[in-house]
VOBA-1610 file (N, C-alpha, C; in pm, whole numbers, padded with zeros to 5 digits, always signed):
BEGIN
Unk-01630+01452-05682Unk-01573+01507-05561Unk-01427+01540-05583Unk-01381+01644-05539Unk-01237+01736-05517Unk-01173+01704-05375Unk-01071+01616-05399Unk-01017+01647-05259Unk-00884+01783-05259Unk-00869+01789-05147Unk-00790+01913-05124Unk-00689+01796-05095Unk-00542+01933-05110Unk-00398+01877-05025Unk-00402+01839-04852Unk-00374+01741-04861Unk-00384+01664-04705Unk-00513+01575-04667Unk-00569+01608-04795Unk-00730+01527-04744Unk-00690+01380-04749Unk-00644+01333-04833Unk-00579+01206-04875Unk-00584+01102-04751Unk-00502+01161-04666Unk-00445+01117-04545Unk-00531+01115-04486Unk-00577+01175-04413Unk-00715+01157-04314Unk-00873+01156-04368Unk-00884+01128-04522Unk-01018+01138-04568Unk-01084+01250-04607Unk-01209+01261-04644Unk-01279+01371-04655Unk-01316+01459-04583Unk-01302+01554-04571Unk-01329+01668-04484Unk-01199+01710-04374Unk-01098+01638-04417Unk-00986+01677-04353Unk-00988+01834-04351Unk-00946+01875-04226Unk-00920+02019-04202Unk-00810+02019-04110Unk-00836+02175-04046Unk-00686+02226-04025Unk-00768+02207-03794Unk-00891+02184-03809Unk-00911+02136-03684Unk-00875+02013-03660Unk-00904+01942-03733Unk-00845+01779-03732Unk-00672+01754-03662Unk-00606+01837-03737Unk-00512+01851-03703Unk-00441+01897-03605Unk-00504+01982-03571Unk-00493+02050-03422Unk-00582+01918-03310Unk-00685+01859-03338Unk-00727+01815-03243Unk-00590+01635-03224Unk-00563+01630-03349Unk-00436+01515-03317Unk-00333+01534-03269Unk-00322+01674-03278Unk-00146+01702-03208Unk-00215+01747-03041Unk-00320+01807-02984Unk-00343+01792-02847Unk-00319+01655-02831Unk-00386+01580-02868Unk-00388+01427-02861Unk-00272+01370-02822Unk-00223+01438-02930Unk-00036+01373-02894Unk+00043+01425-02750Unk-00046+01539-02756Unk+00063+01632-02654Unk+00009+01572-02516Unk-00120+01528-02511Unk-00168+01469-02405Unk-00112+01357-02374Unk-00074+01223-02468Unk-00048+01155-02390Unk+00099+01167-02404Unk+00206+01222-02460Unk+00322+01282-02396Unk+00337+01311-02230Unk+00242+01384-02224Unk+00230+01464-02100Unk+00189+01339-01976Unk+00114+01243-01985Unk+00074+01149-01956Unk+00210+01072-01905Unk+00247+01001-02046Unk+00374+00922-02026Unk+00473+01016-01906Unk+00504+01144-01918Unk+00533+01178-01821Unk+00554+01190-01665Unk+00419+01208-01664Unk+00363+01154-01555Unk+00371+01026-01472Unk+00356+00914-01631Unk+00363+00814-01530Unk+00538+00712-01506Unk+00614+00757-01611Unk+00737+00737-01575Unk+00818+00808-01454Unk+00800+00926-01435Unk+00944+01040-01379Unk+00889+00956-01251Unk+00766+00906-01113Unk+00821+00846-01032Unk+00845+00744-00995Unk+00859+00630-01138Unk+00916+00540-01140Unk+01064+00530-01186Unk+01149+00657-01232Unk+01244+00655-01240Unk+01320+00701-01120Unk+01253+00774-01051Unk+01322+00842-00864Unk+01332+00706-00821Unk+01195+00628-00766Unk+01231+00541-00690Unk+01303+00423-00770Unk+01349+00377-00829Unk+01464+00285-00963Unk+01594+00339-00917Unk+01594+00467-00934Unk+01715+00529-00912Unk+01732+00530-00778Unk+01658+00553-00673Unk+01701+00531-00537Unk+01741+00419-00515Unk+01662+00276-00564Unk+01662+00168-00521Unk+01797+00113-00550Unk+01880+00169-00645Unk+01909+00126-00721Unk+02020+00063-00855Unk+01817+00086-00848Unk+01851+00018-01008Unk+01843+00093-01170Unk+01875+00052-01233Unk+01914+00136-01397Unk+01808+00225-01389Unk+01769+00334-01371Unk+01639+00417-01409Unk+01574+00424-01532Unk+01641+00397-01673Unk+01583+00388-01767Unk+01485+00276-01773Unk+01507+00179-01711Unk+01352+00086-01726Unk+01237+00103-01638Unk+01251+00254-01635Unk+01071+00331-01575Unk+01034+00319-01709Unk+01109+00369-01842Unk+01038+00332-01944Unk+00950+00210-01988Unk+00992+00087-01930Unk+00928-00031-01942Unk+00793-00021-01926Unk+00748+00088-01841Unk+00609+00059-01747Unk+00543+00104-01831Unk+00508+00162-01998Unk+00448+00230-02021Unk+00392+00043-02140Unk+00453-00027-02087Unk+00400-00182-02173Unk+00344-00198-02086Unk+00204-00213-02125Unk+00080-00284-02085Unk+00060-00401-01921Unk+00148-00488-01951Unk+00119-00674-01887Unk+00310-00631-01821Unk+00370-00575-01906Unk+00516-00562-01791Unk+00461-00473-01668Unk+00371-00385-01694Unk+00432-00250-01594Unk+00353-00314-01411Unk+00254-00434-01409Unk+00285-00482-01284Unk+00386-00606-01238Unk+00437-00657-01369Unk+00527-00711-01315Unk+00657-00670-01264Unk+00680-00569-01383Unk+00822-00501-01318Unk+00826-00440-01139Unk+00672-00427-01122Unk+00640-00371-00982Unk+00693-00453-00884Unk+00621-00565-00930Unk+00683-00674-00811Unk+00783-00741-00825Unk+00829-00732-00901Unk+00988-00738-00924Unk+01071-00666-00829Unk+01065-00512-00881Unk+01132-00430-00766Unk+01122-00403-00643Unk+00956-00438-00606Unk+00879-00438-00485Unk+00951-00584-00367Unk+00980-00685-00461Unk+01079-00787-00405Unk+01195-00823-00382Unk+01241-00737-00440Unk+01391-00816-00490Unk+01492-00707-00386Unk+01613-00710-00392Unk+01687-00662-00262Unk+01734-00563-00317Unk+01706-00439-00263Unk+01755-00326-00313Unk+01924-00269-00255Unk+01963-00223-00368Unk+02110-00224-00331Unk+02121-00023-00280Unk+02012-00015-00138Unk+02044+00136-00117Unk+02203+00149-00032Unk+02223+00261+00003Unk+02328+00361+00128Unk+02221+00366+00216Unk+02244+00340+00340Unk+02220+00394+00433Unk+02214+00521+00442Unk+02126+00597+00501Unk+02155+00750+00539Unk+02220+00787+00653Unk+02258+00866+00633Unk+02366+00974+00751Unk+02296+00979+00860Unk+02368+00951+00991Unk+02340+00940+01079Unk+02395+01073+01160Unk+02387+01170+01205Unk+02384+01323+01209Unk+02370+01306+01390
//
């Protein structure tokens, strides 16, 4: 048996679909993570608190604790305008 350049890496029969079907893959759960951070960084940032630890939520066993964490704890908002 002959392997080709790149077969190495992913085995026999590596092709140029393989590859394409791992980078959707990737792009999916990119797109995902997306999703599930940006409205945990609005409400962080309203509440708030540091917005970068919407990133946290994408760990497994943190992302309901951090919930009730923030879901409890005293949020430091502004009042809104009273018009």
């Amino acid at each position: 048996m002959r392997y080709t350049q790149g077969s190495a890496i992913l085995g026999r029969g590596a092709n140029r679909s393989n590859y394409l079907l791992m980078s959707a893959a990737m792009l999916a759960t990119l797109l995902l993570a997306l999703i599930v951070v940006t409205p945990f960084w609005v409400v962080l940032k309203k509440a708030g608190f540091y917005p970068l630890l919407s990133v946290v939520v994408l760990i497994p066993l943190v992302n309901p604790t951090m919930l009730y964490a923030v879901a409890f704890s005293k949020w430091k908002t502004i009042p809104a305008q009273q018009f």
